[in-house]
PDB file of N, CA, C and O in Angstrom:
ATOM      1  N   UNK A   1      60.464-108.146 -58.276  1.00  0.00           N
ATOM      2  CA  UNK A   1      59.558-109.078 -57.655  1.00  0.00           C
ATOM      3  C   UNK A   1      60.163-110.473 -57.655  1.00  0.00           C
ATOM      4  O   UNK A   1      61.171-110.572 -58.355  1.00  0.00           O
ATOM      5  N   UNK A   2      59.800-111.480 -57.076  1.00  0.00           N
ATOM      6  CA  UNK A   2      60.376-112.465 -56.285  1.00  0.00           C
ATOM      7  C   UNK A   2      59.249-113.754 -57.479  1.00  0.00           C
ATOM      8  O   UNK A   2      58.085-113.569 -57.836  1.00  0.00           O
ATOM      9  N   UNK A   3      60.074-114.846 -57.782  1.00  0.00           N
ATOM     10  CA  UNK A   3      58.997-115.729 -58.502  1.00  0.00           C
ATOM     11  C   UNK A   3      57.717-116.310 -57.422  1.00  0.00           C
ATOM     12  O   UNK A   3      56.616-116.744 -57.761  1.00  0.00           O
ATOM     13  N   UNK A   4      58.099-116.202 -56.466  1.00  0.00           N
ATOM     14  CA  UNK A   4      56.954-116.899 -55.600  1.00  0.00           C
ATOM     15  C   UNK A   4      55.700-115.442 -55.794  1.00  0.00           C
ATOM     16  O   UNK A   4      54.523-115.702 -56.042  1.00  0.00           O
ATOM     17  N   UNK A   5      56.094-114.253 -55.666  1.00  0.00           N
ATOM     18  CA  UNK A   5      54.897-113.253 -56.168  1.00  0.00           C
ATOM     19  C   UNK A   5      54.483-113.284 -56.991  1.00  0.00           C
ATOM     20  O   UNK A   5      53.269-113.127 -57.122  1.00  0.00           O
ATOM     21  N   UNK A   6      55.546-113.573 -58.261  1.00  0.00           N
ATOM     22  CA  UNK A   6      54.570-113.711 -59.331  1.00  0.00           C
ATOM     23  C   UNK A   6      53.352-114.899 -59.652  1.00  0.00           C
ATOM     24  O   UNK A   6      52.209-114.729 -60.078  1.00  0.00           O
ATOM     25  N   UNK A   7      54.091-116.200 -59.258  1.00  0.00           N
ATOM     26  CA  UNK A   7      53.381-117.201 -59.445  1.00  0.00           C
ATOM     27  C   UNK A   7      51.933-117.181 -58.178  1.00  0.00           C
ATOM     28  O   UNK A   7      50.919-117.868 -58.304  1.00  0.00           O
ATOM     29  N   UNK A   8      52.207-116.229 -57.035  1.00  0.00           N
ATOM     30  CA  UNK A   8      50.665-115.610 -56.112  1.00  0.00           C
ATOM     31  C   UNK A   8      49.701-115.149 -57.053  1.00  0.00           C
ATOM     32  O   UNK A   8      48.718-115.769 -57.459  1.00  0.00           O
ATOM     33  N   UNK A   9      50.191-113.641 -57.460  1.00  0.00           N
ATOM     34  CA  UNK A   9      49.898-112.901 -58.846  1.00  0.00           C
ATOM     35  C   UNK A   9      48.692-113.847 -59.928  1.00  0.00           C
ATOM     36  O   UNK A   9      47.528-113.771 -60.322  1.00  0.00           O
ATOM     37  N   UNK A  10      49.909-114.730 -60.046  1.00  0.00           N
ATOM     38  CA  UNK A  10      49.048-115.703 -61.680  1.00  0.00           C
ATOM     39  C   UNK A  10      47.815-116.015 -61.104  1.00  0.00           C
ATOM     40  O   UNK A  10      46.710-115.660 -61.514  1.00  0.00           O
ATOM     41  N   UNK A  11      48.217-117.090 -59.577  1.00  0.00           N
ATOM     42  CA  UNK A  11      47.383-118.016 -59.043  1.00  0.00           C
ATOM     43  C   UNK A  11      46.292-117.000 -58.859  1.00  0.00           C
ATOM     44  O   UNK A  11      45.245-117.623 -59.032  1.00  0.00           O
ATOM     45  N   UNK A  12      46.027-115.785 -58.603  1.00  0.00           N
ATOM     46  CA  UNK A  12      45.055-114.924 -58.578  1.00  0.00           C
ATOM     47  C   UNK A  12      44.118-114.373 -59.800  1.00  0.00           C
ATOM     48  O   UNK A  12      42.987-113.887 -59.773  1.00  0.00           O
ATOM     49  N   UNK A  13      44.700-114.541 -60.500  1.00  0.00           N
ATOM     50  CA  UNK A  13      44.176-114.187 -61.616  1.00  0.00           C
ATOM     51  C   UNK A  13      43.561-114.780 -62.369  1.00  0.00           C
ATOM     52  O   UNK A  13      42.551-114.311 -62.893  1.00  0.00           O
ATOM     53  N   UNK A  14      44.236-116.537 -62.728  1.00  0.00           N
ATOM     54  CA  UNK A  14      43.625-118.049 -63.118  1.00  0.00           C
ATOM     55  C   UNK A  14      42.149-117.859 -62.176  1.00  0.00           C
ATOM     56  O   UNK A  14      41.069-117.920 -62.763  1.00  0.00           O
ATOM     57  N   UNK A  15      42.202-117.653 -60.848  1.00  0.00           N
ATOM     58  CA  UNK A  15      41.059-117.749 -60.108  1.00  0.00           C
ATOM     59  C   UNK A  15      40.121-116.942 -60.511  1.00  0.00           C
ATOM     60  O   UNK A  15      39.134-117.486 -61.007  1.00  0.00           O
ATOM     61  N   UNK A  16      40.138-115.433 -60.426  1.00  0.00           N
ATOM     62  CA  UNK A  16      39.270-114.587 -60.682  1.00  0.00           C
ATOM     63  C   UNK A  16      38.660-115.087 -62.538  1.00  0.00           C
ATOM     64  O   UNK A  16      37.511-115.191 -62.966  1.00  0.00           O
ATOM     65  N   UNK A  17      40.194-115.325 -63.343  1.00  0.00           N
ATOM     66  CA  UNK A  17      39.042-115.717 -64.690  1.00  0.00           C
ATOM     67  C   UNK A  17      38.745-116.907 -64.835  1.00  0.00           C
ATOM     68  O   UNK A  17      38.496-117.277 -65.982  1.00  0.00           O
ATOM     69  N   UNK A  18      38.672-117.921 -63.683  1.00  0.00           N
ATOM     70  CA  UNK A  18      37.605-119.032 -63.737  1.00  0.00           C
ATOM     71  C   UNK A  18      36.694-118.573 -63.414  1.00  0.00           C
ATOM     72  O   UNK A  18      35.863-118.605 -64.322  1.00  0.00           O
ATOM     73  N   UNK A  19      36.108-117.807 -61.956  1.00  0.00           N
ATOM     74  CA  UNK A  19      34.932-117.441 -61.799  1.00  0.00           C
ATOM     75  C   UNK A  19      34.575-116.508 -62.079  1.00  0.00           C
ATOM     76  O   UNK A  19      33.863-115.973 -61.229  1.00  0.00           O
ATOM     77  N   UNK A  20      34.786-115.808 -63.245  1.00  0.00           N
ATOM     78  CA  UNK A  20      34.252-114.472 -64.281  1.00  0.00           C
ATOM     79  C   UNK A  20      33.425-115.732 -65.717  1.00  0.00           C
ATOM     80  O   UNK A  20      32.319-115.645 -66.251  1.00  0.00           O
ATOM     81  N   UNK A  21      34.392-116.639 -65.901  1.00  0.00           N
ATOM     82  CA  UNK A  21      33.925-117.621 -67.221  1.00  0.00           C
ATOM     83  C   UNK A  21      32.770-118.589 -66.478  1.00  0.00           C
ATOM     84  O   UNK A  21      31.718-118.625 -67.117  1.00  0.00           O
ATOM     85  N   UNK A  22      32.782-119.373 -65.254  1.00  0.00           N
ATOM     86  CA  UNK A  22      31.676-119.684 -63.935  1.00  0.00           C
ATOM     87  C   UNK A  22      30.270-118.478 -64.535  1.00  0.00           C
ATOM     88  O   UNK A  22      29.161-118.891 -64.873  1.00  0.00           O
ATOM     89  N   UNK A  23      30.578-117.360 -64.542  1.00  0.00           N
ATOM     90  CA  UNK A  23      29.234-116.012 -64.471  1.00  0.00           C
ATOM     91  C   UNK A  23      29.213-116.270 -65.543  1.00  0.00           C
ATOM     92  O   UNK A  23      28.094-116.762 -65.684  1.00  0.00           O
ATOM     93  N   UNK A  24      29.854-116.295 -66.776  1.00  0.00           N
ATOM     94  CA  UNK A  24      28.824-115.739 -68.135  1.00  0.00           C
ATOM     95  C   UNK A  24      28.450-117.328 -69.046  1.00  0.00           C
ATOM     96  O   UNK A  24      27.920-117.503 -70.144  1.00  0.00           O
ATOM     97  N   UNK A  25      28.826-118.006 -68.339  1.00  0.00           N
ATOM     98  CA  UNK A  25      28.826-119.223 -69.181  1.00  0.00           C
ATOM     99  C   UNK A  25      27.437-120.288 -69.050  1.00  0.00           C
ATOM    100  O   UNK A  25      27.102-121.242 -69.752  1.00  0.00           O
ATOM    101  N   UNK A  26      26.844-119.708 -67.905  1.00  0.00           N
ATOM    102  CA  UNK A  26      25.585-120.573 -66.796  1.00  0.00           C
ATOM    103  C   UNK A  26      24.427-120.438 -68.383  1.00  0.00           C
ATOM    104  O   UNK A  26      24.451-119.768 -69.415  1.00  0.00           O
ATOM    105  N   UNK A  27      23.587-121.410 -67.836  1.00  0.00           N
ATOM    106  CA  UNK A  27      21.990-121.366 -68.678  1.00  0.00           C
ATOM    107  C   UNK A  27      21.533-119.761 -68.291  1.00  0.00           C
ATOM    108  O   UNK A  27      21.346-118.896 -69.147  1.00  0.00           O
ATOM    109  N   UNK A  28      21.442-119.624 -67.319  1.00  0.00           N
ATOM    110  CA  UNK A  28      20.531-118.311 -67.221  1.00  0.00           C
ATOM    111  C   UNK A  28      19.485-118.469 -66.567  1.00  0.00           C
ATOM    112  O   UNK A  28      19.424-119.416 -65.783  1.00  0.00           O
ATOM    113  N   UNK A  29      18.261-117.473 -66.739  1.00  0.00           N
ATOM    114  CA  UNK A  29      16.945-117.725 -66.209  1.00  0.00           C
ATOM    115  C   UNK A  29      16.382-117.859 -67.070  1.00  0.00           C
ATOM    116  O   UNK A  29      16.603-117.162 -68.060  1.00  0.00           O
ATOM    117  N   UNK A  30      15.157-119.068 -67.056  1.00  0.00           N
ATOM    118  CA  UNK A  30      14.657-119.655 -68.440  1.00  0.00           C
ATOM    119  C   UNK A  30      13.276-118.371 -68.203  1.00  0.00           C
ATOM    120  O   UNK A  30      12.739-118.071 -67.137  1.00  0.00           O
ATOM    121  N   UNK A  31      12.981-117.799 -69.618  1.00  0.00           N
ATOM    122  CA  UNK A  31      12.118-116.841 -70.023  1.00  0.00           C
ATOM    123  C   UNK A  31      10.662-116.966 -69.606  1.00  0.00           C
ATOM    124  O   UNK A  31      10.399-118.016 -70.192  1.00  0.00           O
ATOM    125  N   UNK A  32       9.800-116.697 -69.139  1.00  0.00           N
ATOM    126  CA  UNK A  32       8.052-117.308 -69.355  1.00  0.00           C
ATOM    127  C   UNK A  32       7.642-117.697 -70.667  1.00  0.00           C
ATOM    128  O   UNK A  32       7.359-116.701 -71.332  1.00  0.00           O
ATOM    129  N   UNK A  33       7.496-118.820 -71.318  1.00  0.00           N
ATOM    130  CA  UNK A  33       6.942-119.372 -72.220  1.00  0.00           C
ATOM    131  C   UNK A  33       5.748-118.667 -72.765  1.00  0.00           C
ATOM    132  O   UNK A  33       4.829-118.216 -72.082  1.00  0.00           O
ATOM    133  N   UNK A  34       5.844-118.619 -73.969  1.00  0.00           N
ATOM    134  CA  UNK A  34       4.986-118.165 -74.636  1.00  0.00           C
ATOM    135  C   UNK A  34       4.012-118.528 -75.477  1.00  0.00           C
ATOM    136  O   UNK A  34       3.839-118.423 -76.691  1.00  0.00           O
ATOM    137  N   UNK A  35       3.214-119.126 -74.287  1.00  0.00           N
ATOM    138  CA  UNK A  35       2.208-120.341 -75.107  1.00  0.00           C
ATOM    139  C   UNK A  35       0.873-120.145 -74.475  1.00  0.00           C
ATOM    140  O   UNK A  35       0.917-119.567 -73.389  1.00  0.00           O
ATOM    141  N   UNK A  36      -0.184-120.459 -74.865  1.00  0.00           N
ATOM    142  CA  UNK A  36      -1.539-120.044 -74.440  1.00  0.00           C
ATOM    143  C   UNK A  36      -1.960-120.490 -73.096  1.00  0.00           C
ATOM    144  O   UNK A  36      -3.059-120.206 -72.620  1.00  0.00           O
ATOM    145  N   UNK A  37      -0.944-121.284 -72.418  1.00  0.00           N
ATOM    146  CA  UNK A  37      -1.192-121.418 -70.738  1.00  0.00           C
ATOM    147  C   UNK A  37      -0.364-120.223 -69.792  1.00  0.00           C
ATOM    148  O   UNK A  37      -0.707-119.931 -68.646  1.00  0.00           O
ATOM    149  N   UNK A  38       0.999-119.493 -70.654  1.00  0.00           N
ATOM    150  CA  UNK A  38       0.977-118.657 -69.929  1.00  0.00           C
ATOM    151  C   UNK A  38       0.584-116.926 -70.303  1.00  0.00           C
ATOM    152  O   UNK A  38       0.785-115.929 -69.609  1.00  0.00           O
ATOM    153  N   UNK A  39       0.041-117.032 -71.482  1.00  0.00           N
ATOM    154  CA  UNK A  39      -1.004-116.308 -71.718  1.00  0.00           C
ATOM    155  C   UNK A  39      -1.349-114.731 -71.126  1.00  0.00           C
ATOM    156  O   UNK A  39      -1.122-113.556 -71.417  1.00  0.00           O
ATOM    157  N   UNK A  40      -1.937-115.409 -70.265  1.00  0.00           N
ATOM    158  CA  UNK A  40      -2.569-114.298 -69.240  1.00  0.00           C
ATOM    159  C   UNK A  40      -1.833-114.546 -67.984  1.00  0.00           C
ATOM    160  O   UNK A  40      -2.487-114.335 -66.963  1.00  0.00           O
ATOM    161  N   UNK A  41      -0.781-114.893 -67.858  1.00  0.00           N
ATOM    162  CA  UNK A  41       0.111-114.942 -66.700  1.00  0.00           C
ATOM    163  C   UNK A  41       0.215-113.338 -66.211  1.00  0.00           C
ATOM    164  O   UNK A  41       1.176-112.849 -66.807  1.00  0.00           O
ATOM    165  N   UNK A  42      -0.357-112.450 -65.435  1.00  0.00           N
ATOM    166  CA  UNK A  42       0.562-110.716 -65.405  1.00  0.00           C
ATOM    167  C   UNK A  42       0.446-110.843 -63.731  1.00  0.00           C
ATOM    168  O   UNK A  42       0.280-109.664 -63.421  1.00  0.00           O
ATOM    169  N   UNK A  43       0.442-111.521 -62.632  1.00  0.00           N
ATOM    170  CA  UNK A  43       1.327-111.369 -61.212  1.00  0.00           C
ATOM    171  C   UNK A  43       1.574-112.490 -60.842  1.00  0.00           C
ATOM    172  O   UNK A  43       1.123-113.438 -61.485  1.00  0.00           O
ATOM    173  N   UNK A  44       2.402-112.706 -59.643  1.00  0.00           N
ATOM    174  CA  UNK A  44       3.002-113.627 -59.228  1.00  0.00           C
ATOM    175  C   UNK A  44       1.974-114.790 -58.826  1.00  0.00           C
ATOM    176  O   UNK A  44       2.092-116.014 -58.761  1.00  0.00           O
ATOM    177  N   UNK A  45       1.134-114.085 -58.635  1.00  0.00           N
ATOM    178  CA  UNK A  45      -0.155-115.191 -58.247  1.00  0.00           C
ATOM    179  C   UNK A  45      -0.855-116.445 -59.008  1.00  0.00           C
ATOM    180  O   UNK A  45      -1.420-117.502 -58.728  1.00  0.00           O
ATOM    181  N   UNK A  46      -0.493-115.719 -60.084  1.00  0.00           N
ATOM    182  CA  UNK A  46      -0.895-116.394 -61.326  1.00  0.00           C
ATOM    183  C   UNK A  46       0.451-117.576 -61.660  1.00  0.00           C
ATOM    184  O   UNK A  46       0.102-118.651 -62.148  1.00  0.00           O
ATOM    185  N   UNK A  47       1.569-117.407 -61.459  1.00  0.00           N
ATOM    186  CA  UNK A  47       2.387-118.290 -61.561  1.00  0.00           C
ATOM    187  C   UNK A  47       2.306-119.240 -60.314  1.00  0.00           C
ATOM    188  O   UNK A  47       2.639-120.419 -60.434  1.00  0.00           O
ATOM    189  N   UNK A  48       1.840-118.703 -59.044  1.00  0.00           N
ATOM    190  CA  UNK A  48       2.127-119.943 -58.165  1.00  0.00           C
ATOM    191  C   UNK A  48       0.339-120.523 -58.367  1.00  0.00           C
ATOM    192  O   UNK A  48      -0.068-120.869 -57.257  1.00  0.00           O
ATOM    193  N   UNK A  49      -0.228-120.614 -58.933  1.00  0.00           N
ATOM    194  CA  UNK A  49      -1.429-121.831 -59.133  1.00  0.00           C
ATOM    195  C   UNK A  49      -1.194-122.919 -59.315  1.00  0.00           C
ATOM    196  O   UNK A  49      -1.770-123.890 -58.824  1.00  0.00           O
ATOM    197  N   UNK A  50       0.050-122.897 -60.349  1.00  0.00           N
ATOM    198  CA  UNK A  50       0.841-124.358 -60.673  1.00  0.00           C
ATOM    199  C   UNK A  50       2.328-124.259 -60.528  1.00  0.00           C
ATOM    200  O   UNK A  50       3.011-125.134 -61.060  1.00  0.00           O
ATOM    201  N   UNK A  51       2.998-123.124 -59.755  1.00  0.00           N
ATOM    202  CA  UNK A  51       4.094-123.239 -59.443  1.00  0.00           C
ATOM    203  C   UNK A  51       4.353-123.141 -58.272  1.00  0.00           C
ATOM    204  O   UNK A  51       5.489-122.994 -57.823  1.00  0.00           O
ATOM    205  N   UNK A  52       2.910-123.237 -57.366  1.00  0.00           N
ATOM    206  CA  UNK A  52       3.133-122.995 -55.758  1.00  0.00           C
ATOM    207  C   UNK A  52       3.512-124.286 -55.343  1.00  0.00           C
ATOM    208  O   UNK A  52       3.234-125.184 -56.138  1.00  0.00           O
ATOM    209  N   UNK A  53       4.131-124.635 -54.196  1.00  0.00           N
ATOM    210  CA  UNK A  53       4.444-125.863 -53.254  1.00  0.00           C
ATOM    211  C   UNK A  53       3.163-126.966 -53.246  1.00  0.00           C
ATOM    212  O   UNK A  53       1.954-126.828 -53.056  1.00  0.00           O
ATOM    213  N   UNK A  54       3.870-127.923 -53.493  1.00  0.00           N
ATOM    214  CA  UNK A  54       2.188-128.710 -53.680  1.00  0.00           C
ATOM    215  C   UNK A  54       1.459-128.661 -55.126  1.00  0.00           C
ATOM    216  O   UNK A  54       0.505-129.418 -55.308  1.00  0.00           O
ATOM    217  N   UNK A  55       1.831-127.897 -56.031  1.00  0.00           N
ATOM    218  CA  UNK A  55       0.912-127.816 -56.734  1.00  0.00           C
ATOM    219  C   UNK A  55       1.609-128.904 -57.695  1.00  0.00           C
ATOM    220  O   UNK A  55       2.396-129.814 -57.437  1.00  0.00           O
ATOM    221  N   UNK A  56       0.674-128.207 -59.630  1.00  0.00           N
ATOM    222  CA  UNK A  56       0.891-129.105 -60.542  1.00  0.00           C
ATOM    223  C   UNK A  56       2.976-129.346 -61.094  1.00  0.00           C
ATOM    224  O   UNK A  56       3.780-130.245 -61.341  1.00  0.00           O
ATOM    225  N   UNK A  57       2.919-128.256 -61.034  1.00  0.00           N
ATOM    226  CA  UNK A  57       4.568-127.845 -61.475  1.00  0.00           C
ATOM    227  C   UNK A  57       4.994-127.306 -60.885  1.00  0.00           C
ATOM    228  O   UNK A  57       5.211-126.198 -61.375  1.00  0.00           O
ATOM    229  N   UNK A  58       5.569-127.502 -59.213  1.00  0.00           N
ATOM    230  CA  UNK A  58       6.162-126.698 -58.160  1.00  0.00           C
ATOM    231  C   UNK A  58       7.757-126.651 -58.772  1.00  0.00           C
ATOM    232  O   UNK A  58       8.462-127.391 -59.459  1.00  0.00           O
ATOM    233  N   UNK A  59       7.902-125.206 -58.039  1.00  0.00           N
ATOM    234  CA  UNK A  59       9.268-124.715 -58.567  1.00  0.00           C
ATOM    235  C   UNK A  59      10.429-125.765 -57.830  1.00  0.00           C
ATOM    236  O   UNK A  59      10.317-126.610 -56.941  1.00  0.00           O
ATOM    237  N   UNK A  60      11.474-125.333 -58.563  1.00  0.00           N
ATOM    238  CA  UNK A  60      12.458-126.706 -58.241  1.00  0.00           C
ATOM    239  C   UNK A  60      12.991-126.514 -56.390  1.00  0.00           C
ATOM    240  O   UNK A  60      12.727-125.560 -55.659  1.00  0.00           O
ATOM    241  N   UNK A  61      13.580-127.439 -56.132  1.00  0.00           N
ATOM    242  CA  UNK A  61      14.124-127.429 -54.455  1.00  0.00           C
ATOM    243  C   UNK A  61      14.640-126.298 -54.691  1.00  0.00           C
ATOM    244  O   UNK A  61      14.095-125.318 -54.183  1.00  0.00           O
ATOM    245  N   UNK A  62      16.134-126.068 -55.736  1.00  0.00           N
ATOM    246  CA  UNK A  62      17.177-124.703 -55.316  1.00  0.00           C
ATOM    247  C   UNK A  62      16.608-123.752 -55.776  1.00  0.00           C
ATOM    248  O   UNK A  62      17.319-122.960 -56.394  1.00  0.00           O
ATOM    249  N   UNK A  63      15.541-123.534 -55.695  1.00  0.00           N
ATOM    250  CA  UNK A  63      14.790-122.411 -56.635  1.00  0.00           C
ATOM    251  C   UNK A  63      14.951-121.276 -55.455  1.00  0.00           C
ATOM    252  O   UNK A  63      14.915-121.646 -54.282  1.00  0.00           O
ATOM    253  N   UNK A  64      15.138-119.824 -55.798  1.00  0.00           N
ATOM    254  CA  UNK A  64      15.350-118.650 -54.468  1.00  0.00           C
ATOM    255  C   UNK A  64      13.330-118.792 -53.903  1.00  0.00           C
ATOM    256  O   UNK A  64      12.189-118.899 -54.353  1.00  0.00           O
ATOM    257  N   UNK A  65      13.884-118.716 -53.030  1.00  0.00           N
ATOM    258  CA  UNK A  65      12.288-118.416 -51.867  1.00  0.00           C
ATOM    259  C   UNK A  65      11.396-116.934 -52.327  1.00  0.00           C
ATOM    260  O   UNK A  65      10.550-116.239 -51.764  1.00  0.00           O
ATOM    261  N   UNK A  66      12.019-116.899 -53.511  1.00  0.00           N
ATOM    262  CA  UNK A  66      11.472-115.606 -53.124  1.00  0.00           C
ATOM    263  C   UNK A  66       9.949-115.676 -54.157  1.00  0.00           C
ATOM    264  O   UNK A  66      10.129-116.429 -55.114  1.00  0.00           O
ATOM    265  N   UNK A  67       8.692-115.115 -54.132  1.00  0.00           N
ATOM    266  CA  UNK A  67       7.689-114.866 -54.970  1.00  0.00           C
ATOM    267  C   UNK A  67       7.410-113.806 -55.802  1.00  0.00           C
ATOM    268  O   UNK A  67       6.307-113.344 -56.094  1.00  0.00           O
ATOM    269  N   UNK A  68       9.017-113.300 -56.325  1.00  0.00           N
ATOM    270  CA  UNK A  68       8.660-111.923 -57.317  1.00  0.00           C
ATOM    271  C   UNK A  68       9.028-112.509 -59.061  1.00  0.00           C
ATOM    272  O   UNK A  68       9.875-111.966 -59.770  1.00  0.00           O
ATOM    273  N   UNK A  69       8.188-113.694 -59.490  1.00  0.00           N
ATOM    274  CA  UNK A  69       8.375-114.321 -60.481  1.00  0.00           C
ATOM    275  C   UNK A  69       9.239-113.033 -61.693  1.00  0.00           C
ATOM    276  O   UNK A  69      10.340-113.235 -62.206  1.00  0.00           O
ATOM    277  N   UNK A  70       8.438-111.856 -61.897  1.00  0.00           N
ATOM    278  CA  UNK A  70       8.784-111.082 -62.880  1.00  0.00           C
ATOM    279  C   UNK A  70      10.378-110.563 -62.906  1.00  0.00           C
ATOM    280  O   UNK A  70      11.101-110.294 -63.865  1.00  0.00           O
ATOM    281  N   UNK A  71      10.644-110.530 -61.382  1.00  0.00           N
ATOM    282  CA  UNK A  71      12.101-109.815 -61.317  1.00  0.00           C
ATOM    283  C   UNK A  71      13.518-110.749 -62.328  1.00  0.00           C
ATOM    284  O   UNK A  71      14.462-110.334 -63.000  1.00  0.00           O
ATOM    285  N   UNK A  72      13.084-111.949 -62.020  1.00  0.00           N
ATOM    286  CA  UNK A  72      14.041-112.095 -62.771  1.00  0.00           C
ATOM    287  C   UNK A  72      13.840-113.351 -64.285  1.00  0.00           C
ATOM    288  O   UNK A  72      14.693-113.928 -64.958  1.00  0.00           O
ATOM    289  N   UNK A  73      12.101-113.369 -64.347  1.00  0.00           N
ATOM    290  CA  UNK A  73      11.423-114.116 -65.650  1.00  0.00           C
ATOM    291  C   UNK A  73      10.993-113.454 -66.709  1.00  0.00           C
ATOM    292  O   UNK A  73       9.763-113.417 -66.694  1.00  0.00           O
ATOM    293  N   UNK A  74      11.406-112.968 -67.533  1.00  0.00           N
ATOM    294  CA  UNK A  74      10.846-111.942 -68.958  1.00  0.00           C
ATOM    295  C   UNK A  74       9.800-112.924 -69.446  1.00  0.00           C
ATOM    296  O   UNK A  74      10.026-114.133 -69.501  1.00  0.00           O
ATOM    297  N   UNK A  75       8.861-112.474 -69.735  1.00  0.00           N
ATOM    298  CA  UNK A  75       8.159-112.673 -71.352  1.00  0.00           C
ATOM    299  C   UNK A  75       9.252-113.580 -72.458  1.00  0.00           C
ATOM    300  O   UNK A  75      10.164-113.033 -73.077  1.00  0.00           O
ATOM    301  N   UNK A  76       9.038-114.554 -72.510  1.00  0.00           N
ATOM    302  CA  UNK A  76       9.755-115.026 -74.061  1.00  0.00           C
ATOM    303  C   UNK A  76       9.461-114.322 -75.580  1.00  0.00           C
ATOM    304  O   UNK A  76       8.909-113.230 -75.718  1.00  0.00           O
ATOM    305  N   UNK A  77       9.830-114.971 -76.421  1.00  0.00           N
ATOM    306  CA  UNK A  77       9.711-114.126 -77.855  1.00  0.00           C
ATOM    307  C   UNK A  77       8.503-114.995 -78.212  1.00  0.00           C
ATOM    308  O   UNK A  77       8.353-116.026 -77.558  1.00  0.00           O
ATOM    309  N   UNK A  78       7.617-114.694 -79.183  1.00  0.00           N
ATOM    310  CA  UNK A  78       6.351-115.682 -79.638  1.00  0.00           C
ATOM    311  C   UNK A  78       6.980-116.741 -80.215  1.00  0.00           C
ATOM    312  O   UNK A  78       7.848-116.562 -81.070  1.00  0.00           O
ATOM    313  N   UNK A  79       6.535-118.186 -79.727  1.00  0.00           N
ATOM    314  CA  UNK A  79       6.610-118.995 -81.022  1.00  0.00           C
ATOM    315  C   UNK A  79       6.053-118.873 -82.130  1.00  0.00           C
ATOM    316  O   UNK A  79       4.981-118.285 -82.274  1.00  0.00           O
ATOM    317  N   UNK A  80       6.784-119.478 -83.166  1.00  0.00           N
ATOM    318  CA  UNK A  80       6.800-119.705 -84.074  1.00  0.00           C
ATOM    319  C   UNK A  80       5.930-120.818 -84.784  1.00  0.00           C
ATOM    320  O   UNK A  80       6.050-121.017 -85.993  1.00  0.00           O
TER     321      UNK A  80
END
């Protein structure tokens, strides 16, 4: 192999494990709080009262469009 392949090679690889360390390194999705307002939170409906557009605590601008709160919000652990 030729140094210009290898140094393609590297340059490929530096890339792929920046954006492999990019995936595991992020905050995440923050959990549903586990506090007596979200309580009785159990469908999506119940989260957009104060997380719908307009409301008290609308979800952020880059937030996904989508309204399936559970798919990707667990239950938190109880406080303490």
């Amino acid at each position: 192999m030729k140094s210009k392949d290898l140094l393609f090679i590297a340059g490929i690889l530096a890339v792929l494990g920046f954006l492999y360390y990019l995936s595991i390194s992020g905050k995440g999705v923050p959990p549903i709080p586990s506090d007596a307002t979200h309580a009785s939170v159990t469908t999506e409906a119940d989260c957009l009262v104060c997380h719908g557009e307009g409301m008290r605590h609308p979800r952020k601008v880059q937030h996904p469009p989508k309204d399936q709160c559970f798919e990707c919000h667990a239950r938190g652990e109880a406080e303490k």
